[in-house]
SEKE-337528 format. One record per residue (C-alpha): residue in one letter; x, y, z. Coordinates in nm, 3 decimals, decimal comma, always signed. Layout:
% SEKE-337528
<'A' <X Y Z>>,
...
***
This chain:
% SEKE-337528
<'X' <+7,368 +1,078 +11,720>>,
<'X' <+7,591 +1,403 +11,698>>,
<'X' <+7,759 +1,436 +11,396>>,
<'X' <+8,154 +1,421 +11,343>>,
<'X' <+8,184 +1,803 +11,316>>,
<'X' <+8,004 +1,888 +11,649>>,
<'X' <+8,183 +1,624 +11,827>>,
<'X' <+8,548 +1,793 +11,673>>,
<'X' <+8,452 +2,119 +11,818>>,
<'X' <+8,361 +2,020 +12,144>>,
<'X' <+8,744 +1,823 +12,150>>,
<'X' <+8,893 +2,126 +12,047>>,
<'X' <+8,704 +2,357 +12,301>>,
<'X' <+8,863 +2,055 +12,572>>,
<'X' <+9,212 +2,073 +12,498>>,
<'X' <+9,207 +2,435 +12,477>>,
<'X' <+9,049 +2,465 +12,829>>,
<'X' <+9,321 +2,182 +12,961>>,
<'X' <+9,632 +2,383 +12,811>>,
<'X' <+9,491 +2,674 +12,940>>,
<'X' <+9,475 +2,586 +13,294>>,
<'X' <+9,791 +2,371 +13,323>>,
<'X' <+10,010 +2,644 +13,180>>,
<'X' <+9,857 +2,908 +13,444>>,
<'X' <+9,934 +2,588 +13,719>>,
<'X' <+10,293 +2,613 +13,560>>,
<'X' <+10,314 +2,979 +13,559>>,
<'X' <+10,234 +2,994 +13,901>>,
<'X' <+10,466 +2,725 +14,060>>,
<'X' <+10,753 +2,914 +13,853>>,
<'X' <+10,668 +3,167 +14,067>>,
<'X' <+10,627 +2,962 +14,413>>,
<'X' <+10,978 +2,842 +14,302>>,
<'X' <+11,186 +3,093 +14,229>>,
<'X' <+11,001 +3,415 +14,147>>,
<'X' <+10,957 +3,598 +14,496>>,
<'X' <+11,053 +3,890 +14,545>>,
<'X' <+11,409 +3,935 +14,642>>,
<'X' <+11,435 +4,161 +14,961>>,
<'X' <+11,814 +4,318 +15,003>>,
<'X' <+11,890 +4,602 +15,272>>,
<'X' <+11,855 +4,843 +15,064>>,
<'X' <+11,491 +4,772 +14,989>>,
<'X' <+11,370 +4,977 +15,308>>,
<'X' <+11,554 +5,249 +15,146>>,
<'X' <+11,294 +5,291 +14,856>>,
<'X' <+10,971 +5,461 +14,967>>,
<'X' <+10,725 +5,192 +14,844>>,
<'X' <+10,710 +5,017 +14,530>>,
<'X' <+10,771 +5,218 +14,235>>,
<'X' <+10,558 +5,067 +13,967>>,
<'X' <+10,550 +5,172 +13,587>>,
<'X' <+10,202 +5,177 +13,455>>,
<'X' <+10,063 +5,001 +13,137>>,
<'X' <+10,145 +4,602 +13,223>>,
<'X' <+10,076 +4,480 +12,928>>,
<'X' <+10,386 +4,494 +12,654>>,
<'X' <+10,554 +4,299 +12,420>>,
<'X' <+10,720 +3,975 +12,514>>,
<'X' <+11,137 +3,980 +12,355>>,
<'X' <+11,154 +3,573 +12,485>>,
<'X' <+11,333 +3,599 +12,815>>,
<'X' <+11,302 +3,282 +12,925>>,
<'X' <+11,147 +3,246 +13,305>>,
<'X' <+11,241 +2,926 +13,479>>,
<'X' <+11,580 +2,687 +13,427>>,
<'X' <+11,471 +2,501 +13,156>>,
<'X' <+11,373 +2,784 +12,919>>,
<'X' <+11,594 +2,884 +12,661>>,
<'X' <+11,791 +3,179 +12,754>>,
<'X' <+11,744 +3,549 +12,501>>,
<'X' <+11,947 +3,750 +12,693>>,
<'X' <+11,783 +4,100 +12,737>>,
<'X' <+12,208 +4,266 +12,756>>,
<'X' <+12,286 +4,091 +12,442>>,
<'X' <+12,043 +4,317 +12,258>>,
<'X' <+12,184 +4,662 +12,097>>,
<'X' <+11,884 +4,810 +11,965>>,
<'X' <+11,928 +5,174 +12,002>>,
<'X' <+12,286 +5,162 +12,033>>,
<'X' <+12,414 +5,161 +11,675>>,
<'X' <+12,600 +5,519 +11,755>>,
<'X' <+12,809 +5,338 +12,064>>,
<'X' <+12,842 +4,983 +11,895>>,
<'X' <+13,025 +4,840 +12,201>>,
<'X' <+13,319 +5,116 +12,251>>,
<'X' <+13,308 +5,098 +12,639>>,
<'X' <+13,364 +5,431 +12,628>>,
<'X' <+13,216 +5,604 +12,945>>,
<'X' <+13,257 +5,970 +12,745>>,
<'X' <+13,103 +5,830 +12,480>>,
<'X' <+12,838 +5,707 +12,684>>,
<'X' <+12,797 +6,046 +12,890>>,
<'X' <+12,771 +6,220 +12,508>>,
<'X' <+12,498 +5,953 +12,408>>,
<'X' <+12,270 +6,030 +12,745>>,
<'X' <+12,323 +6,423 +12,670>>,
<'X' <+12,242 +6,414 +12,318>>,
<'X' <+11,982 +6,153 +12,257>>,
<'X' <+12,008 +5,825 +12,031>>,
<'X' <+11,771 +5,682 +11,791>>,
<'X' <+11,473 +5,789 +11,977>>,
<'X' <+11,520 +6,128 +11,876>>,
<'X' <+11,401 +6,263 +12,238>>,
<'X' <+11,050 +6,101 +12,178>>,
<'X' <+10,892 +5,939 +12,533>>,
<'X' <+10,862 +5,563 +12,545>>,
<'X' <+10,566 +5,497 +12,743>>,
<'X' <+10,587 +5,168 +12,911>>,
<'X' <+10,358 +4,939 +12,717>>,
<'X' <+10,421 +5,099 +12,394>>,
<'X' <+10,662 +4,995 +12,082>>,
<'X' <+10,988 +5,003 +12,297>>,
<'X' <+11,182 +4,695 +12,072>>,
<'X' <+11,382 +4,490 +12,244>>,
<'X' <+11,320 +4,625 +12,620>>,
<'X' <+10,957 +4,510 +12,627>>,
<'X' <+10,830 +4,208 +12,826>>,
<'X' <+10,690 +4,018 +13,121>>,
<'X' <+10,835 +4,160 +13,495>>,
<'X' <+11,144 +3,998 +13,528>>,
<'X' <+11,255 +3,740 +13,839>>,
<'X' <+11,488 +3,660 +14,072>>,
<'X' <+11,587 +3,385 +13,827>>,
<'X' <+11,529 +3,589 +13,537>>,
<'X' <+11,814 +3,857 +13,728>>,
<'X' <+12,051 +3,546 +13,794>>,
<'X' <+12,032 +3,460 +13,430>>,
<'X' <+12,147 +3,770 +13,302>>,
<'X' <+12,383 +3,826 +13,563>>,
<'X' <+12,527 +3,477 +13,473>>,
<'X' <+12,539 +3,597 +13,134>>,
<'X' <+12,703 +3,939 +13,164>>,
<'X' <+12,985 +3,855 +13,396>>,
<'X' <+13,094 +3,564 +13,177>>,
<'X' <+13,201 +3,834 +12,918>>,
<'X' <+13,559 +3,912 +12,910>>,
<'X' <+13,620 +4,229 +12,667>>,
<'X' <+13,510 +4,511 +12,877>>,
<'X' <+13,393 +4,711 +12,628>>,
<'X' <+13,141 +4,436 +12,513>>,
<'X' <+13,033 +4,382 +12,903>>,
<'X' <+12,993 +4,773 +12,924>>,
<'X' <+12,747 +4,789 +12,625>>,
<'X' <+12,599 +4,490 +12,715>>,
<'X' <+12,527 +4,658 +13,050>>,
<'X' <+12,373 +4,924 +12,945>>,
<'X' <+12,126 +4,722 +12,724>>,
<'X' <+12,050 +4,555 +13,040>>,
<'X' <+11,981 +4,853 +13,248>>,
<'X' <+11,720 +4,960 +12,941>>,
<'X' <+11,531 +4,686 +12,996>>,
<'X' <+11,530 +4,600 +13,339>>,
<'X' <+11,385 +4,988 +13,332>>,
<'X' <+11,053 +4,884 +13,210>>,
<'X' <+11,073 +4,496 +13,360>>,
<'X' <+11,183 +4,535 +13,717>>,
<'X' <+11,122 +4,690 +14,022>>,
<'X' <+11,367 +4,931 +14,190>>,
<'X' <+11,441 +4,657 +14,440>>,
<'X' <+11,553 +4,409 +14,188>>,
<'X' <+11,714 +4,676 +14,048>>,
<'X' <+11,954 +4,778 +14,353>>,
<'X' <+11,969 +4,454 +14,447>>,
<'X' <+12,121 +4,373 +14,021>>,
<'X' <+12,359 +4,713 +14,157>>,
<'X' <+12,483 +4,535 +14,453>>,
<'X' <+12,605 +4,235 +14,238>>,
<'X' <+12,851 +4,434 +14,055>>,
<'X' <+13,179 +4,468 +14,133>>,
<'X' <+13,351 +4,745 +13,890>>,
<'X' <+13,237 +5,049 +13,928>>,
<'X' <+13,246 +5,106 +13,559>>,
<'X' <+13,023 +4,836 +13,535>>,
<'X' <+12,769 +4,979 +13,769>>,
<'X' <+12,781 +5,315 +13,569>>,
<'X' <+12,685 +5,156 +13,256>>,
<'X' <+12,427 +4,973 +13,398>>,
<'X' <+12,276 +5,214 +13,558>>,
<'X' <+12,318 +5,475 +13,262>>,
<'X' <+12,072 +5,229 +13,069>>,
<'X' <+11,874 +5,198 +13,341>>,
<'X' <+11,830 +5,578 +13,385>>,
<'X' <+11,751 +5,656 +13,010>>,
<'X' <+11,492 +5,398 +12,998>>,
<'X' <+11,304 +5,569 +13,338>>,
<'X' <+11,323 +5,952 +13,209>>,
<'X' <+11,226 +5,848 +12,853>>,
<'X' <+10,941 +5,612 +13,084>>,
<'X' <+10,825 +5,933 +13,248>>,
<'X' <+10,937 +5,821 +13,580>>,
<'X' <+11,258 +5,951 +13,664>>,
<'X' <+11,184 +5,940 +14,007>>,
<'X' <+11,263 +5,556 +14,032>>,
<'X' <+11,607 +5,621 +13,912>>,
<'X' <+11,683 +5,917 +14,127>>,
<'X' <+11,511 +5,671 +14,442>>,
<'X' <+11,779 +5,373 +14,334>>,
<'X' <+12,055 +5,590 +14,388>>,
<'X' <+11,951 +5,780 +14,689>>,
<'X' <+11,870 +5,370 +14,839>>,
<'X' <+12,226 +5,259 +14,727>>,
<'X' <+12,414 +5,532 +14,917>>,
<'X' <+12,674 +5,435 +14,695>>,
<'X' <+12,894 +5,780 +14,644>>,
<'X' <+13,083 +5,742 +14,332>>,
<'X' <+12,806 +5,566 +14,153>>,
<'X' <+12,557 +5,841 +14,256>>,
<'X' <+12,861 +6,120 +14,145>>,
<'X' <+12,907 +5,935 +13,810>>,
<'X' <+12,513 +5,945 +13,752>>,
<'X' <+12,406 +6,290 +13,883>>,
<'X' <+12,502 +6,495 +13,546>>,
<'X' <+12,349 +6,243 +13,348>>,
<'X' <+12,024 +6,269 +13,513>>,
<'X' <+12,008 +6,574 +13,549>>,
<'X' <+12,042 +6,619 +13,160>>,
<'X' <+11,810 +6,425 +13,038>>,
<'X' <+11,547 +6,479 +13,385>>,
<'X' <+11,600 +6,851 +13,260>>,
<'X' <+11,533 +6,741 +12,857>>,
<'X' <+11,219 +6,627 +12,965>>,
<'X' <+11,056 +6,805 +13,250>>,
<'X' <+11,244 +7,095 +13,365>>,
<'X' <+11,110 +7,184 +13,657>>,
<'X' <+11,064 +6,877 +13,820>>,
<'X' <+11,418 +6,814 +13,736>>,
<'X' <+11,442 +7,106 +13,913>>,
<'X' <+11,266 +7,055 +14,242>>,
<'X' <+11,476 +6,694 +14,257>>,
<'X' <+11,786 +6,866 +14,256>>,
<'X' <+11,684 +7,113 +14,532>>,
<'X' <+11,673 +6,806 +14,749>>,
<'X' <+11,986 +6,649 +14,718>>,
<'X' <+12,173 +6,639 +15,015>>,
<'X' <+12,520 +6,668 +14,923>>,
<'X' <+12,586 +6,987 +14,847>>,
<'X' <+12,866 +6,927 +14,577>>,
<'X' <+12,620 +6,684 +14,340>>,
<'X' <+12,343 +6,960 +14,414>>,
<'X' <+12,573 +7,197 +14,264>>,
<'X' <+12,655 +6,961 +13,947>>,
<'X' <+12,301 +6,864 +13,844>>,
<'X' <+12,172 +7,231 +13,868>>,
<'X' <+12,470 +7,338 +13,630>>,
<'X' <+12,346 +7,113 +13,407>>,
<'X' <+12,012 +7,195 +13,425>>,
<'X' <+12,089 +7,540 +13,359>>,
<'X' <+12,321 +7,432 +13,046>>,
<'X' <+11,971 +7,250 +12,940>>,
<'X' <+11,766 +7,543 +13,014>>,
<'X' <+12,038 +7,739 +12,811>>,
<'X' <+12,016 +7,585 +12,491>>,
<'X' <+11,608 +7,679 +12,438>>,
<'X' <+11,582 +7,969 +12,623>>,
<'X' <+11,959 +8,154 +12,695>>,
<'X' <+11,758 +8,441 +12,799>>,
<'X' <+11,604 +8,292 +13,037>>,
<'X' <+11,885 +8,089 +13,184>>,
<'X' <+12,082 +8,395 +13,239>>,
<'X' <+11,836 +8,584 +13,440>>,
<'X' <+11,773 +8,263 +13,667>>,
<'X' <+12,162 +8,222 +13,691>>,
<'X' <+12,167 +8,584 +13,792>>,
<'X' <+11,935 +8,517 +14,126>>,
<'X' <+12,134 +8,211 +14,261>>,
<'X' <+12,257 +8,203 +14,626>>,
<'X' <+12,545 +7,981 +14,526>>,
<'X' <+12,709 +8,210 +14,326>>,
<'X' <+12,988 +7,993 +14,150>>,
<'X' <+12,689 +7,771 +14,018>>,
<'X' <+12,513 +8,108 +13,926>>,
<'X' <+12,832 +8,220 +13,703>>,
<'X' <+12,877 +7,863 +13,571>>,
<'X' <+12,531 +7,885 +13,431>>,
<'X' <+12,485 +8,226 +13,334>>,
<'X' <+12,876 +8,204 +13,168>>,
<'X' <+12,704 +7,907 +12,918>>,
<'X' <+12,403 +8,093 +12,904>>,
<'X' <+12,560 +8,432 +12,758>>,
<'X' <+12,799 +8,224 +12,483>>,
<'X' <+12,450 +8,045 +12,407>>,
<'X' <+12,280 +8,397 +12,363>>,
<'X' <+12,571 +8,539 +12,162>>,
<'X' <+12,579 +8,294 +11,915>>,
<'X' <+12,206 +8,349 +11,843>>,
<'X' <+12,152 +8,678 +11,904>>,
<'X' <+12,483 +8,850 +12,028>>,
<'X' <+12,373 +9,214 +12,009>>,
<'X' <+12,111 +9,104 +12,252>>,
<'X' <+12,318 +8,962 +12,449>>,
<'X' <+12,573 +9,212 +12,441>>,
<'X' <+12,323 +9,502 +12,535>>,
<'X' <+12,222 +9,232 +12,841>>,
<'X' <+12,559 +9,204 +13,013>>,
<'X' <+12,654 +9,587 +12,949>>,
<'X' <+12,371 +9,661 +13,166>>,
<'X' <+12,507 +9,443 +13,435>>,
<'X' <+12,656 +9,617 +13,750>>,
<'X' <+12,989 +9,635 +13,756>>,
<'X' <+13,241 +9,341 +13,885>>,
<'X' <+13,396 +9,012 +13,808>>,
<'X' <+13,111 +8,827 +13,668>>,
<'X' <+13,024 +9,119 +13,404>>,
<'X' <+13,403 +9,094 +13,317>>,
<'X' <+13,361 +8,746 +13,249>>,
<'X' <+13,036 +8,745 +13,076>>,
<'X' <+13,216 +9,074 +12,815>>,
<'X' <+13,481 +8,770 +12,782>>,
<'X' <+13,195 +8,496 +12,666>>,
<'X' <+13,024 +8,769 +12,399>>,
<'X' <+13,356 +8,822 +12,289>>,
<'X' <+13,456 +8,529 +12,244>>,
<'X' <+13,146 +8,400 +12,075>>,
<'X' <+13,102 +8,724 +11,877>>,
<'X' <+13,482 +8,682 +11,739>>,
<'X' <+13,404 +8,365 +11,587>>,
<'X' <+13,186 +8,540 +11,305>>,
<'X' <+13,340 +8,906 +11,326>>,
<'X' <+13,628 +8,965 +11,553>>,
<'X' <+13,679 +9,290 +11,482>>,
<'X' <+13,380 +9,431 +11,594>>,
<'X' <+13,426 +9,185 +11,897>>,
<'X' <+13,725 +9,353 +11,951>>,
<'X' <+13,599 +9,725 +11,909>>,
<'X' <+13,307 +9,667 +12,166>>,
<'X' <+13,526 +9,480 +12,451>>,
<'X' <+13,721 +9,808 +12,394>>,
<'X' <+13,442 +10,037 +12,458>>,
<'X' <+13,233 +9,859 +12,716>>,
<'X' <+13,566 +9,736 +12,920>>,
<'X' <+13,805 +9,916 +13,097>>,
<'X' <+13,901 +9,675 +13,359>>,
<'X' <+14,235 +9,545 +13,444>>,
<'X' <+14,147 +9,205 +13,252>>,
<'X' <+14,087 +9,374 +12,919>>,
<'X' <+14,359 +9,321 +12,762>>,
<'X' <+14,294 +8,921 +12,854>>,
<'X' <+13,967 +8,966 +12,718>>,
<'X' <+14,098 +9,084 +12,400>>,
<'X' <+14,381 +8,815 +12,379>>,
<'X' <+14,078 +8,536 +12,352>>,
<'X' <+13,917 +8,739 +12,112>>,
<'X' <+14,278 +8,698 +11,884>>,
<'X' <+14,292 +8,336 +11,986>>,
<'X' <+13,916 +8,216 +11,866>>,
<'X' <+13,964 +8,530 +11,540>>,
<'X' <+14,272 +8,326 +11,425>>,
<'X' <+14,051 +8,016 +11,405>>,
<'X' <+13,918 +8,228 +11,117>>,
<'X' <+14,186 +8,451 +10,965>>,
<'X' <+14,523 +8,384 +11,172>>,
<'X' <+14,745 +8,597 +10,979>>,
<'X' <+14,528 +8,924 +11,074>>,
<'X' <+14,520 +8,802 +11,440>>,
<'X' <+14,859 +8,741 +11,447>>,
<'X' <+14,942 +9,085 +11,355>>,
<'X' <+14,661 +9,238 +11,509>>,
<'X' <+14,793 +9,096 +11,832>>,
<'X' <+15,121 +9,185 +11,783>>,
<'X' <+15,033 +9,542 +11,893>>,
<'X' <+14,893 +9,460 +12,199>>,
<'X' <+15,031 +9,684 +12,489>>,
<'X' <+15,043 +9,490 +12,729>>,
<'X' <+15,339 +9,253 +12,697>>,
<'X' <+15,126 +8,910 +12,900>>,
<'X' <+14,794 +8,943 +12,675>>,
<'X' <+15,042 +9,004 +12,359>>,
<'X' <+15,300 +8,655 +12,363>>,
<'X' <+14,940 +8,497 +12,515>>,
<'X' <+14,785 +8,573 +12,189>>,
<'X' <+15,012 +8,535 +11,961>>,
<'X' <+15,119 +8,191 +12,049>>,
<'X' <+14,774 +8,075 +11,955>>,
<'X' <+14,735 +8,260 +11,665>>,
<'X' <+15,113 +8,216 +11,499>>,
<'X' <+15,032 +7,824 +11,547>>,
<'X' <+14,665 +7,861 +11,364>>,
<'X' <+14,888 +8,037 +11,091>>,
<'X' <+15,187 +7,799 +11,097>>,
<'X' <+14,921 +7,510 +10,994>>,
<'X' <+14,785 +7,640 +10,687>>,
<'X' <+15,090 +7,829 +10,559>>,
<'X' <+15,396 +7,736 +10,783>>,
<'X' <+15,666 +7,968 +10,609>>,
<'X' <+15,422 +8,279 +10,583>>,
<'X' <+15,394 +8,286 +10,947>>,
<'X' <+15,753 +8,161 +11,038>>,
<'X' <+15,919 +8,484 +10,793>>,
<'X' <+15,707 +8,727 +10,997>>,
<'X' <+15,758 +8,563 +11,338>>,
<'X' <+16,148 +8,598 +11,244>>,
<'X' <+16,080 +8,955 +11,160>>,
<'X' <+15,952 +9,037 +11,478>>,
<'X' <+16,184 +9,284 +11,717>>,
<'X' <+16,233 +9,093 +12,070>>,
<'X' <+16,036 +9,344 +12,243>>,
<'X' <+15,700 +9,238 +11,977>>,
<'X' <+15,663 +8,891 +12,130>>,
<'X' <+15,873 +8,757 +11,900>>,
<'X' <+15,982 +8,440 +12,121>>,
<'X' <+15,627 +8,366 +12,195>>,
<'X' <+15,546 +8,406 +11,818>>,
<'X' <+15,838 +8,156 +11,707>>,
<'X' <+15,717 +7,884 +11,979>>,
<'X' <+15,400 +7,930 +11,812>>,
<'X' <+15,512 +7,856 +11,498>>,
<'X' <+15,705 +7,538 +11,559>>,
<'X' <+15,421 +7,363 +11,739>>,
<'X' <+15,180 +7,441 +11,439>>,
<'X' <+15,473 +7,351 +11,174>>,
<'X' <+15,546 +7,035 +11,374>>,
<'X' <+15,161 +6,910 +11,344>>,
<'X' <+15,157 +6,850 +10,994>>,
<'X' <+15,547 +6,850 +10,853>>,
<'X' <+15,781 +6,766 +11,199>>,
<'X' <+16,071 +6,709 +10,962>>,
<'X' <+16,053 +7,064 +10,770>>,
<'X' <+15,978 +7,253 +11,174>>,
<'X' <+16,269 +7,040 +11,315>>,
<'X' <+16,528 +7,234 +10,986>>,
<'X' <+16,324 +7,567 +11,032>>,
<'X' <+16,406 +7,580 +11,381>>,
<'X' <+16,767 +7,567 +11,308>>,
<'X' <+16,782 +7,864 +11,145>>,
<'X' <+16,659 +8,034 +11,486>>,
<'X' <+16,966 +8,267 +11,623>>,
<'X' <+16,885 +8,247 +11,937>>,
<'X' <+17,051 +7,965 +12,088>>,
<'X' <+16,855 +7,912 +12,384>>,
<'X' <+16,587 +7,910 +12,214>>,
<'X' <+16,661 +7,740 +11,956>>,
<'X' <+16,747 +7,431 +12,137>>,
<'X' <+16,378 +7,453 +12,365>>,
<'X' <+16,261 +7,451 +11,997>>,
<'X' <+16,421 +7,118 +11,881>>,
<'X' <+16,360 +6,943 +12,180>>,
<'X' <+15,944 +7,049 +12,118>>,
<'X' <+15,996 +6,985 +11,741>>,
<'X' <+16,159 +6,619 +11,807>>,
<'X' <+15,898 +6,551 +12,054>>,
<'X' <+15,605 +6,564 +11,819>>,
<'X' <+15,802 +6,419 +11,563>>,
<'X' <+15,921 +6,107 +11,774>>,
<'X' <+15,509 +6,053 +11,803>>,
<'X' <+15,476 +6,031 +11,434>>,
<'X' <+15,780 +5,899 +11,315>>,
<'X' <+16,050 +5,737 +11,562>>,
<'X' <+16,293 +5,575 +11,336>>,
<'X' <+16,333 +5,961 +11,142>>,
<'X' <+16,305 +6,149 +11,485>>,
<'X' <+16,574 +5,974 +11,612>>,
<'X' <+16,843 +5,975 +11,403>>,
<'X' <+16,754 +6,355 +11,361>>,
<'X' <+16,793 +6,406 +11,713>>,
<'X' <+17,140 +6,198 +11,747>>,
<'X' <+17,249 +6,402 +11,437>>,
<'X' <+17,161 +6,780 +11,616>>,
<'X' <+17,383 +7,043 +11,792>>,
<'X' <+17,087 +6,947 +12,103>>,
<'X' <+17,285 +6,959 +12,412>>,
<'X' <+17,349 +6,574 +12,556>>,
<'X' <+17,102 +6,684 +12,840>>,
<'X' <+16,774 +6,723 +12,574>>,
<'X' <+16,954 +6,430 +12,384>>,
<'X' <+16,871 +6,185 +12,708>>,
<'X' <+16,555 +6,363 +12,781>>,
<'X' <+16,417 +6,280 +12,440>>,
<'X' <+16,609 +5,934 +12,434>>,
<'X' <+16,673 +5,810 +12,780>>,
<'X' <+16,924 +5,543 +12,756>>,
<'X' <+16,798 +5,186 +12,830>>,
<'X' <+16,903 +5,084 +13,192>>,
***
């Protein structure tokens, strides 16, 4: 006779065997079911399946089948945090450009991805969640819970199910976040391609405008050149032109050098300035005498003009007068004098009152109120009666008008009640008035109940009255 402990084993080897083999029966009429593939008309448009290599990751509980329980894969946020559900598309566009909790490190498909791991999805796994995401109302939490969606589907779906998720959606804004997930998941996946291959399929023009930058930023974070070589092939000559700016910008940020030169060589030259404009400012603010001894070299015309204007600029922010003594010597153009008007406008970021009167002796009467408008409202917000006493002081021929409009609008940020009484003091009447009506704008945005009875109370002409307070119909 076999004793008790043999005959236990051999039951438990049994029922292992018979659990086995009915949940692979299970598995596979699931997939006789409901688990084909679906086939849309835009499937033809996707050269052969795209598959992502390394099948084997972590299950996150998607349910497949009606009776499972449903884990939706767009209710997760992992990776998120920064975003936490504003629905904001800018805020979504800065999230793609500058990474999230990743860092910028790949995700290989199969390895510790969170959340966005798991079998291939369905057709009834795609129902589910589409189920799921349209019954949210909020926008904002739809949005996000788009884009969580778009993650996953990244490493669980083909590109067919994929366009074919596309089609379902209405909004367009909620096809942008959807696909915005779906495209950091496939760059961060090494396989861009299948994102770029879902839009191109779609045909879909303001989804593919909406998408191009963002691809192109982080294609370009990750493989440069064959970011590169896709944009060379887009047909549509505008999105061509937007995804190789942003390459360049990319390019620009490791190597501004570089960026420049390649800028210089383009065909296409508004592309080529765009670049090579956010390639110089790059330069300057790491190395600007570098930079500066690179565009001085350049022949002559517009684009050195405006790449003297980005050194400046950049060079001002740390010493503007040495900005401003080089744009003197290297520039003699006609736009000069505009040149040095930014440099006063980004110095008086720094030190406004020695802009201010730096720029008051520009000669040239346009570059002069142009500058000191920014710089007399940098000065106006730290010390507001400094700058207004020297604005006032001003002969009419110094800028002084511009300098007193500056004034107001910086007083008026911080204190609208103390720039609304300055302002009366101004002799001019004309002016005066445009004043108070700028004054009691920004004031009625802060304060409404104070703004208006200031405004009823003022010599404003009934005309500005009604403009600032039109009378109810």
């Amino acid at each position: 006779m076999k004793s008790p402990k043999l005959l236990i084993l051999i039951a438990v080897l049994l029922a292992v065997t018979l659990f086995t083999f009915l949940s692979g029966e299970f598995d596979r009429g699931i997939k006789k079911k409901g688990g084909g593939k679906v086939r849309s008309g835009v499937e033809a448009g996707i050269s052969g399946q795209v598959s992502i290599s390394g099948s084997k990751v972590d299950k996150i509980g998607l349910g497949s089948g009606q009776g499972a329980k449903k884990n939706h894969a767009a209710g997760k946020k992992s990776g998120m945090a920064a975003d936490s559900g504003s629905g904001n598309l800018e805020d979504l566009d800065r999230w793609l450009n500058e990474g999230d909790d990743n860092n910028g490190g790949d995700i290989g498909p199969g390895g510790d991805s969170g959340s966005h791991s798991g079998p291939r999805m369905t057709a009834g796994d795609m129902q589910n969640e589409l189920d799921y995401v349209l019954q949210i109302e909020d926008p904002a939490e739809r949005r996000q819970a788009l884009v969580e969606l778009g993650k996953t589907m990244g490493y669980r779906a083909d590109p067919e199910m994929v366009a074919e998720f596309l089609q379902s959606l209405t909004e367009g804004n909620d096809k942008i976040a959807y696909m915005a997930g779906y495209i950091k998941t496939m760059v961060d996946g090494k396989n861009p391609e299948a994102a770029a291959q879902v839009l191109t399929a779609l045909g879909d023009e303001k989804l593919t405008a909406a998408m191009i930058p963002l691809l192109a930023v982080r294609w370009a974070s990750k493989d440069l050149q064959g970011a590169y070589n896709w944009a060379a092939q887009i047909s549509n000559q505008q999105n061509q032109n937007i995804a190789m700016v942003r390459i360049g910008r990319v390019m620009a940020v490791s190597d501004p050098e570089g960026a420049a030169q390649w800028a210089s060589q383009f065909e296409n030259k508004a592309v080529g300035a765009n670049i090579m404009n956010y390639a110089v400012r790059v330069w300057a603010s790491k190395d600007v005498g570098a930079a500066a001894d690179w565009v001085v070299r350049m022949g002559e015309g517009n684009e050195k003009e405006r790449m003297i204007d980005a050194v400046a600029v950049a060079w001002a922010g740390y010493d503007p007068a040495a900005a401003a003594e080089w744009v003197i010597k290297n520039d003699t153009s006609a736009s000069r004098d505009n040149i040095l008007a930014s440099v006063a406008s980004a110095w008086s970021l720094r030190e406004p009152e020695q802009a201010s009167k730096w720029a008051a002796q520009f000669p040239n009467p346009q570059a002069r109120d142009m500058a000191l408008a920014q710089t007399t409202y940098q000065w106006a917000k730290r010390d507001a009666l400094s700058a207004g006493r020297w604005a006032d002081s001003l002969a009419a021929d110094q800028g002084q008008r511009r300098a007193l409009t500056g004034v107001a609008a910086g007083w008026a940020v911080k204190d609208p009640a103390g720039a609304a009484n300055w302002v009366n003091g101004v002799r001019d009447p004309a002016l005066r008035n445009q004043l108070q009506e700028s004054v009691a704008r920004q004031w009625l945005s802060r304060d409404r109940e104070q703004a208006v009875q200031w405004i009823m109370d003022s010599d404003l002409p009934d005309a500005a009255k009604n403009r600032l307070l039109p009378p109810s119909p």
